[in-house]
C-alpha positions as YAML, in Angstrom:
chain: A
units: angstrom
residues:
- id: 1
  name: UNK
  ca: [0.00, 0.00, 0.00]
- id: 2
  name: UNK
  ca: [1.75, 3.09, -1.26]
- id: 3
  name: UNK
  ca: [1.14, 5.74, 1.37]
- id: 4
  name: UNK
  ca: [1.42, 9.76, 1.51]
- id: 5
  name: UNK
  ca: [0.46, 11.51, 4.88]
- id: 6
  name: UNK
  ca: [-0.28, 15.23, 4.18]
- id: 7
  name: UNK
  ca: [-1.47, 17.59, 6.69]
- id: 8
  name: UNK
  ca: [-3.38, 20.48, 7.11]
- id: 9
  name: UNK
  ca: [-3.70, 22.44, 10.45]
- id: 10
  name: UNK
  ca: [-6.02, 24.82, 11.55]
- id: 11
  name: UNK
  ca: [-6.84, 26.88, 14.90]
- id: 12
  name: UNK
  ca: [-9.55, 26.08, 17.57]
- id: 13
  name: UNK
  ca: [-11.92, 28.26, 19.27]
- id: 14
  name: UNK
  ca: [-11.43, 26.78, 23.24]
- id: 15
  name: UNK
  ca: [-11.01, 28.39, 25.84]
- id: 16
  name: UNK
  ca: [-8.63, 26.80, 28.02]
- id: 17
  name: UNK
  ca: [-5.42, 24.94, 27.88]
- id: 18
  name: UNK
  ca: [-5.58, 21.09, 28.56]
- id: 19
  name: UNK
  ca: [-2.68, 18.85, 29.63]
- id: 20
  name: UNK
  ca: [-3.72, 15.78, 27.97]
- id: 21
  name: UNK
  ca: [-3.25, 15.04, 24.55]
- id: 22
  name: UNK
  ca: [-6.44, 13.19, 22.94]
- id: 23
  name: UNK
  ca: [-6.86, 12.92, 19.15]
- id: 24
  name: UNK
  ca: [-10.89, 13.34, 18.54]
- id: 25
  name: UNK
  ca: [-13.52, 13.87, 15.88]
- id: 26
  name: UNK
  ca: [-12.20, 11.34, 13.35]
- id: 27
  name: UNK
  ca: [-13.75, 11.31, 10.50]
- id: 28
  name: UNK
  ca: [-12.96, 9.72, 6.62]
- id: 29
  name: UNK
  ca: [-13.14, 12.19, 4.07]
- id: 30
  name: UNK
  ca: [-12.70, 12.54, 0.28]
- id: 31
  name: UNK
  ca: [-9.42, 14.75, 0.14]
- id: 32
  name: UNK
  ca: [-8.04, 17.64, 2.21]
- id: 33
  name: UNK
  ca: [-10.89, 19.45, 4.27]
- id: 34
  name: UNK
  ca: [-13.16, 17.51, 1.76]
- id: 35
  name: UNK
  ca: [-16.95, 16.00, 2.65]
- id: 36
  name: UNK
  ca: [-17.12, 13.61, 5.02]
- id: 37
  name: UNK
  ca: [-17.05, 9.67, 3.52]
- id: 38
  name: UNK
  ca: [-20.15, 7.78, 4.48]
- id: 39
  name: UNK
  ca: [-17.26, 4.25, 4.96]
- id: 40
  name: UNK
  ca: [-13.64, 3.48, 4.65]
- id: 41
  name: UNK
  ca: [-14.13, 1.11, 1.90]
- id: 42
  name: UNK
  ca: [-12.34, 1.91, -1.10]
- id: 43
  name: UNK
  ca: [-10.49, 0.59, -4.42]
- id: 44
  name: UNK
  ca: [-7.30, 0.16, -5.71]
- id: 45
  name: UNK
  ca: [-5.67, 3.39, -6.68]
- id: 46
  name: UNK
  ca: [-8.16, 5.89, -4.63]
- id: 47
  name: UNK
  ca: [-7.52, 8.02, -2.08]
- id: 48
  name: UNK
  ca: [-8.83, 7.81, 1.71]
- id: 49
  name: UNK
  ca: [-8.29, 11.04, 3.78]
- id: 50
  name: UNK
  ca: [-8.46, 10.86, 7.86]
- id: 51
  name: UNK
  ca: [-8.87, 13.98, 9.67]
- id: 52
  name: UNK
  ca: [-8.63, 14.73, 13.08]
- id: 53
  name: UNK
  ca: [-8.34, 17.28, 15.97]
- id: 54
  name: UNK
  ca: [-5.49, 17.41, 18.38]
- id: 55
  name: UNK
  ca: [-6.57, 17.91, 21.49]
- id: 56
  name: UNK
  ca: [-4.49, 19.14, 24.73]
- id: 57
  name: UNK
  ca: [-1.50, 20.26, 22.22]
- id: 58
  name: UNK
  ca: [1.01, 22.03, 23.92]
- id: 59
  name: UNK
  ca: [0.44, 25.58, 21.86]
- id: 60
  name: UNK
  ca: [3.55, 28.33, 23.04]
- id: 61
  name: UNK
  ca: [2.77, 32.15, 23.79]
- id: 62
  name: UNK
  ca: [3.66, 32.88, 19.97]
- id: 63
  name: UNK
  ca: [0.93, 30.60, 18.53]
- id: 64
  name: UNK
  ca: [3.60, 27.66, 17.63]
- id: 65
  name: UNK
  ca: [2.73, 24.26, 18.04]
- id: 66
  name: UNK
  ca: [6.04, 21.53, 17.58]
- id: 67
  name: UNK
  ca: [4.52, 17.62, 17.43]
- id: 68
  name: UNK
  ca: [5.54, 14.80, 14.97]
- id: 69
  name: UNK
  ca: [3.10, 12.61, 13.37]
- id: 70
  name: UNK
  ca: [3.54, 8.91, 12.19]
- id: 71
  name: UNK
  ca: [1.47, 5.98, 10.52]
- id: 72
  name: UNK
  ca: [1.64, 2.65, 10.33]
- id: 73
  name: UNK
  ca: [-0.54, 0.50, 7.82]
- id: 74
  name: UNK
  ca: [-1.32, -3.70, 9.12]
- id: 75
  name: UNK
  ca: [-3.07, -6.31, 6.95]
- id: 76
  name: UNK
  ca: [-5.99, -8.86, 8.80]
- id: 77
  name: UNK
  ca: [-3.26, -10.69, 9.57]
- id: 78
  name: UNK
  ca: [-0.82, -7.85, 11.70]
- id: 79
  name: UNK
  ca: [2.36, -8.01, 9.27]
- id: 80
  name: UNK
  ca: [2.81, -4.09, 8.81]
- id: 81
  name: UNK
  ca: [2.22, -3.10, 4.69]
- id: 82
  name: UNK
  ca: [2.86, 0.30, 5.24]
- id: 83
  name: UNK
  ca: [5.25, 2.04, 8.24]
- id: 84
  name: UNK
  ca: [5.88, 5.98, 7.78]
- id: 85
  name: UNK
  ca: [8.35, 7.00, 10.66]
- id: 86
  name: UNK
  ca: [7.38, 9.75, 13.01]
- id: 87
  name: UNK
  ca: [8.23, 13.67, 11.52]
- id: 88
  name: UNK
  ca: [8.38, 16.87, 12.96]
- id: 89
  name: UNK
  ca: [6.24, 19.54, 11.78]
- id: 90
  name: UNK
  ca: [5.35, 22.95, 13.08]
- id: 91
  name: UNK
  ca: [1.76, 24.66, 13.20]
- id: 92
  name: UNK
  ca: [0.74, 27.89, 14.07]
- id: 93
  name: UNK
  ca: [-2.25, 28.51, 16.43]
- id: 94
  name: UNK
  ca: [-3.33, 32.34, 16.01]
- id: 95
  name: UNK
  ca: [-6.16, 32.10, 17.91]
- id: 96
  name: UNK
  ca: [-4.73, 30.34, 21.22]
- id: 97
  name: UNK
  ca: [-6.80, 27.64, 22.19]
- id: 98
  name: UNK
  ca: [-5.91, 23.87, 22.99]
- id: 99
  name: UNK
  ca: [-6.31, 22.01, 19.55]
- id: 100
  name: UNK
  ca: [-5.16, 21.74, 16.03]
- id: 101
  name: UNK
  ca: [-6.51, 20.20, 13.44]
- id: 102
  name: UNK
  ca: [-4.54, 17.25, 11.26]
- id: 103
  name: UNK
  ca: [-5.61, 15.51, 8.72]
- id: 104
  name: UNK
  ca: [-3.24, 11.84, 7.41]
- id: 105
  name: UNK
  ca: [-4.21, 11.07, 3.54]
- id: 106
  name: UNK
  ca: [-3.57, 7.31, 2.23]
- id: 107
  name: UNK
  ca: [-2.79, 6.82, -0.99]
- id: 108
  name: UNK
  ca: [-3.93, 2.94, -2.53]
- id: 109
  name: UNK
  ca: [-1.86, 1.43, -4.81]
- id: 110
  name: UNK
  ca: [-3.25, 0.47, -8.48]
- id: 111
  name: UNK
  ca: [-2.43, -2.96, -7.07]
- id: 112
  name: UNK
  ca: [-3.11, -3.44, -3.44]
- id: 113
  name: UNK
  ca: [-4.73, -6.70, -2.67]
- id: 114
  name: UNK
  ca: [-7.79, -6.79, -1.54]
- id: 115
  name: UNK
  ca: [-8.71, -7.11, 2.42]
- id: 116
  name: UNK
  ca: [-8.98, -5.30, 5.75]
- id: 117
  name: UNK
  ca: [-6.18, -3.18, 6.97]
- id: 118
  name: UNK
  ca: [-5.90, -1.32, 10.08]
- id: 119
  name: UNK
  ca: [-4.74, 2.19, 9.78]
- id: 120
  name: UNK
  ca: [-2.57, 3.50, 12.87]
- id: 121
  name: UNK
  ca: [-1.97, 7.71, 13.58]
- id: 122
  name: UNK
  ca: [0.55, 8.45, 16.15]
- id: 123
  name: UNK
  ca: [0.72, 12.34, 17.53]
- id: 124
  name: UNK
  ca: [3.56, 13.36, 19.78]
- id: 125
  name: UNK
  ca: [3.43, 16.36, 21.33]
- id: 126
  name: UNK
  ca: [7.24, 17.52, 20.85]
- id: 127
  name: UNK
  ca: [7.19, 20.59, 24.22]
- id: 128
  name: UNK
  ca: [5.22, 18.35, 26.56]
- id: 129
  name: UNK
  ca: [6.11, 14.92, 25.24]
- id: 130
  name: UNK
  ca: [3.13, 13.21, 25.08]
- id: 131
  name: UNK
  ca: [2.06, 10.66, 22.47]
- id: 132
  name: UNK
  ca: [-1.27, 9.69, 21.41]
- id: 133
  name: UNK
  ca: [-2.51, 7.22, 18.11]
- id: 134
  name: UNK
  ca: [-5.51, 6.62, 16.79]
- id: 135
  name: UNK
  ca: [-6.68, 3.72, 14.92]
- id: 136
  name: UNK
  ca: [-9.41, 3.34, 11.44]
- id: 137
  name: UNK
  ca: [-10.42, 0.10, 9.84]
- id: 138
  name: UNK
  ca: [-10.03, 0.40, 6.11]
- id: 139
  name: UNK
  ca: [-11.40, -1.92, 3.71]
- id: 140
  name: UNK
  ca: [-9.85, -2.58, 0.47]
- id: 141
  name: UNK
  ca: [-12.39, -3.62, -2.29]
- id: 142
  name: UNK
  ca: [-11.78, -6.00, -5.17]
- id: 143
  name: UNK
  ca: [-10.05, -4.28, -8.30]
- id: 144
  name: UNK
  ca: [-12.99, -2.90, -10.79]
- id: 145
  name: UNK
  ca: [-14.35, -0.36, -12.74]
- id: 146
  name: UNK
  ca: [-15.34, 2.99, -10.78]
- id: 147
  name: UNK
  ca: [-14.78, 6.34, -9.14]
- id: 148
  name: UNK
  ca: [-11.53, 6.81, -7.45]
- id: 149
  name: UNK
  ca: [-9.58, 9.88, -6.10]
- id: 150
  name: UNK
  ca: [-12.46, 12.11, -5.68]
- id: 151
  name: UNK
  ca: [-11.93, 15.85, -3.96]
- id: 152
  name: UNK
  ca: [-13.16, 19.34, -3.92]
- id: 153
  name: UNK
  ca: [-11.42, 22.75, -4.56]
- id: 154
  name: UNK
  ca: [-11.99, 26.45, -4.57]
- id: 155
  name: UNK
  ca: [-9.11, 26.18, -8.10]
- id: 156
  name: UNK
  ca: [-9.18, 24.34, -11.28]
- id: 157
  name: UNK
  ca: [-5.76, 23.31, -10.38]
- id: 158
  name: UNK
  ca: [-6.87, 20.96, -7.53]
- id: 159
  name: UNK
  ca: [-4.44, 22.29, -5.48]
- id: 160
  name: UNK
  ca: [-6.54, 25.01, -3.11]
- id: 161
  name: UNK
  ca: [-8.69, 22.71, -0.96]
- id: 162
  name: UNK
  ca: [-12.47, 23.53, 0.01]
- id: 163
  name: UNK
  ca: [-13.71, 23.98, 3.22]
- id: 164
  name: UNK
  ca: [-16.58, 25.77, 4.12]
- id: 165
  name: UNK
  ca: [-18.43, 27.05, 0.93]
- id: 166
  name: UNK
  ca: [-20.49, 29.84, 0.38]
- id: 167
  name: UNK
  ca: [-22.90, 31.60, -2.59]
- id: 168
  name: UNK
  ca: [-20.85, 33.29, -4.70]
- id: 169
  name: UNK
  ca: [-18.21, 31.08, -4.79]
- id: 170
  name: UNK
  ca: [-16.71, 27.96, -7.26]
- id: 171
  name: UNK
  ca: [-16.57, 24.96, -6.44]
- id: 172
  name: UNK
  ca: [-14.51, 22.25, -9.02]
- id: 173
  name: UNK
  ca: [-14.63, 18.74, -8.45]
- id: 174
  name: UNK
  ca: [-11.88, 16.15, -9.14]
- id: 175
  name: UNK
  ca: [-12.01, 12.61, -9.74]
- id: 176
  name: UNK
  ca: [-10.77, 10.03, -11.70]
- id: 177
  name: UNK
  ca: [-11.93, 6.31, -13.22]
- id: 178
  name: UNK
  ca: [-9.86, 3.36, -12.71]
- id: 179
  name: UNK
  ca: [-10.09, -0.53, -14.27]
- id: 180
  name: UNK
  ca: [-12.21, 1.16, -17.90]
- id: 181
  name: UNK
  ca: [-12.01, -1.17, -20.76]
- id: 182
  name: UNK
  ca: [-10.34, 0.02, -24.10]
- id: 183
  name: UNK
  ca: [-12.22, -0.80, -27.67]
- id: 184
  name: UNK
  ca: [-10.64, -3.87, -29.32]
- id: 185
  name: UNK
  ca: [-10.80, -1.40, -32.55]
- id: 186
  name: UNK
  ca: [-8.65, 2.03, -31.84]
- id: 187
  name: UNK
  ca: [-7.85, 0.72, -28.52]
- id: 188
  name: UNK
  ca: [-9.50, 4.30, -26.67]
- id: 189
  name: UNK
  ca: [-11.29, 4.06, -23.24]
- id: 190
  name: UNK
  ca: [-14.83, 5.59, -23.57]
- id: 191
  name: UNK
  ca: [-16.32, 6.81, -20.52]
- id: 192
  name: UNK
  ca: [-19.19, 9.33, -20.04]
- id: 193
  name: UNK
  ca: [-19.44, 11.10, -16.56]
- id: 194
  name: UNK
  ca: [-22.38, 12.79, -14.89]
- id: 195
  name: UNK
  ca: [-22.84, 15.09, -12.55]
- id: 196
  name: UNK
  ca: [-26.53, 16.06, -11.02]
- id: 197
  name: UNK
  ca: [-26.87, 18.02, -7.89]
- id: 198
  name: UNK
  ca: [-30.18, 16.96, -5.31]
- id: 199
  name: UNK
  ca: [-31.99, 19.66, -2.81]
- id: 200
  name: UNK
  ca: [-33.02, 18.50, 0.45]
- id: 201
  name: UNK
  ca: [-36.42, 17.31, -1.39]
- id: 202
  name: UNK
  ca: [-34.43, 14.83, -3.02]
- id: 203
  name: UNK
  ca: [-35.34, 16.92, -6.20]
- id: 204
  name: UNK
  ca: [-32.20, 17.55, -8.99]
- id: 205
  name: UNK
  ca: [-31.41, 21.12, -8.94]
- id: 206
  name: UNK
  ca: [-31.25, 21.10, -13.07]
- id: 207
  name: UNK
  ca: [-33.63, 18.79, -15.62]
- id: 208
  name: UNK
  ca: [-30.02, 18.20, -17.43]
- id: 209
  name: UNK
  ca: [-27.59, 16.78, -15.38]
- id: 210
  name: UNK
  ca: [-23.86, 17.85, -16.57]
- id: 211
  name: UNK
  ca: [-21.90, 15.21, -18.55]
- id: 212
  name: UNK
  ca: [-18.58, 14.68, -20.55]
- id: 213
  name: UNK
  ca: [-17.32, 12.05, -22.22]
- id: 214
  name: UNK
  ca: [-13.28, 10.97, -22.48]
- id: 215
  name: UNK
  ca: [-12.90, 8.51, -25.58]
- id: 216
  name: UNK
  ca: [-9.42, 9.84, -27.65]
- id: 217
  name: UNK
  ca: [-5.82, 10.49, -26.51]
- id: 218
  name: UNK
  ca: [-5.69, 8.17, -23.85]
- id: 219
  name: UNK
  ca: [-1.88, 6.88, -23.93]
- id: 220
  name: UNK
  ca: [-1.78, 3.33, -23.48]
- id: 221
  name: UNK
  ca: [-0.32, 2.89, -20.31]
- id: 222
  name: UNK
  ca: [-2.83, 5.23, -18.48]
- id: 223
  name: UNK
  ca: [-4.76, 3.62, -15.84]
- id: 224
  name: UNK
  ca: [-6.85, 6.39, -14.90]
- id: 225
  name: UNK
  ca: [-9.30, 8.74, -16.31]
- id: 226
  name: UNK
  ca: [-9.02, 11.95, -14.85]
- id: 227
  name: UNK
  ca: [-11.74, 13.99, -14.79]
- id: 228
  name: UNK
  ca: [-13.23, 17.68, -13.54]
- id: 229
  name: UNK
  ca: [-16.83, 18.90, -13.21]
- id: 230
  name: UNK
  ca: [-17.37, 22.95, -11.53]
- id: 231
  name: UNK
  ca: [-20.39, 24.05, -9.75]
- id: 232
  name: UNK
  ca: [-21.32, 27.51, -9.52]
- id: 233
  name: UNK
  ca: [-22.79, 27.90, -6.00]
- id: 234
  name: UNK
  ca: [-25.43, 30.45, -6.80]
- id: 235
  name: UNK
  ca: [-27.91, 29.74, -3.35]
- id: 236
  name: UNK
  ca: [-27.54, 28.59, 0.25]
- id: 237
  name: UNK
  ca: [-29.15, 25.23, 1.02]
- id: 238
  name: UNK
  ca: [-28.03, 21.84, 1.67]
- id: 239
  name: UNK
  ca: [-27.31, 19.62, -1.40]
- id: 240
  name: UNK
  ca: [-26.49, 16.52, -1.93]
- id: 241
  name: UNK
  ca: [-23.62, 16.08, -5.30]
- id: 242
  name: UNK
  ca: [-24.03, 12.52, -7.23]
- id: 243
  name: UNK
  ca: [-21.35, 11.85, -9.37]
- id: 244
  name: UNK
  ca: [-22.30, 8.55, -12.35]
- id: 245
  name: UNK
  ca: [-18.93, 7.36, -14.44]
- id: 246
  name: UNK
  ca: [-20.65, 5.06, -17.47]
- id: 247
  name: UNK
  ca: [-18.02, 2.41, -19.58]
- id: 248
  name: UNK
  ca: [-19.71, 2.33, -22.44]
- id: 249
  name: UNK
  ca: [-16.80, -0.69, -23.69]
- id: 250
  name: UNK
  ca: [-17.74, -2.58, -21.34]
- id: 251
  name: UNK
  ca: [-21.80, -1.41, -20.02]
- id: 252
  name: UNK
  ca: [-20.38, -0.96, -16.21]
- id: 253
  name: UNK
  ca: [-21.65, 2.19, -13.80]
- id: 254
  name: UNK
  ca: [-19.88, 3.97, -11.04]
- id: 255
  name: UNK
  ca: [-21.66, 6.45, -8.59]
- id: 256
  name: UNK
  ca: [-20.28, 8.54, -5.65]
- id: 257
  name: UNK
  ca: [-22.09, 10.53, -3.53]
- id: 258
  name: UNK
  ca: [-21.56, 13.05, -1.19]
- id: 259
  name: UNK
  ca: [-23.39, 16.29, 0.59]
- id: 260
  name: UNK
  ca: [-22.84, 19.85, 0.17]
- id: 261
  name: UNK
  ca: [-23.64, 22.66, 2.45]
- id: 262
  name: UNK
  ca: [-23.56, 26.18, 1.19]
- id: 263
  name: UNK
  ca: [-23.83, 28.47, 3.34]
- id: 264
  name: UNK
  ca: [-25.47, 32.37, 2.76]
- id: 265
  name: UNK
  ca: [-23.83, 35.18, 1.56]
- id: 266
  name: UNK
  ca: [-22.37, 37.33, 4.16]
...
């Protein structure tokens, strides 16, 4: 299981400073500061991100905060597939407070058997020296066609991540397909995706959902369809985003789902 922990920290609003470190509020999500995952099941060659908060951290009159994280990846059976040794990283806490917020992202390998692996996030607090882990089951699926890799930005690039949204802004969504089929004549992939957005009726916001199609210049050796769909977030309301990829090679369907709050203009 190829691995990559990234992390993103952010200030708290408490009060008071704690002297025990805790690591709370985990929760899976699709990307950095992305919507929450409704399971940690996913397939070969997605990505699975884990956020938490960091609770108790030792934060210094200046705002800094000094703690390492680590990760260590076991199969069903205990033998370790992934170890990636403790680093030391610095935050900044403007607001004072007690916590920071982390977030570990794990990469799946195109290739990763299938199973149940056992995620492990170690936080040491570097000025008090405390240590804390936390542990997620992950389930790797069987190897087939569908959505992998799927996260939301505030930039085309896919490199600004989005939080908290609000009218008036843009939201893109990134994704990619994985295990397509090729034609046996020109040897192209041809997949359609769709993307329709629900109210909280249940209703689809448009009568046309949005949709493009990737079937030319696909290199041989690719293994994944990448794909980009933006959303223009033109009212407050709760949404929920449903995302189709369609192999029209081979007849399979995808679909990934996730909600969306926007939240009023200011």
């Amino acid at each position: 299981m190829r691995t990559i922990i990234t992390l993103a920290v952010a200030s708290s609003f408490a009060l008071a400073q704690a002297s025990n470190l805790s690591l709370t509020n985990v929760r899976p999500t699709y990307g950095l500061l992305g919507p929450v995952r409704a399971n940690t099941q996913v397939l070969p060659g997605d990505s699975l991100g884990l956020e938490f908060d960091i609770e108790g951290i030792t934060i210094a009159a200046d705002g800094k905060v000094q703690y390492s994280i680590g990760l260590d990846v076991t199969d069903e059976k205990g033998k370790v597939a992934y170890r990636q040794l403790p680093r030391d990283l610095e935050a900044s806490a403007s607001l004072g407070g007690k916590a920071v917020a982390a977030q570990a992202q794990l990469d799946i390998g195109l290739d990763q058997p299938a199973g149940d692996y056992t995620v492990k996030v170690t936080v040491t607090d570097r000025a008090a020296k405390q240590s804390q882990s936390v542990t997620q089951k992950v389930q790797v699926l069987p190897a087939e066609f569908g959505i992998v890799q799927l996260r939301t930005t505030s930039d085309p690039e896919g490199v600004v991540p989005a939080g908290l949204v609000g009218v008036g802004e843009t939201l893109w969504i990134s994704f990619a397909a994985v295990r397509f089929e090729r034609d046996k004549g020109k040897l192209q992939p041809n997949v359609q995706f769709e993307l329709r957005i629900l109210d909280e009726a249940g209703k689809p916001t448009l009568t046309k959902p949005d949709s493009g199609t990737i079937n030319q210049d696909v290199p041989a050796g690719d293994k994944l369809l990448g794909g980009q769909f933006q959303v223009a977030l033109n009212r407050p309301g709760k949404f929920v985003v449903e995302l189709k990829a369609t192999d029209k090679v081979s007849g399979k369907t995808a679909t990934r789902s996730f909600p969306l709050n926007v939240l009023p203009r200011r």
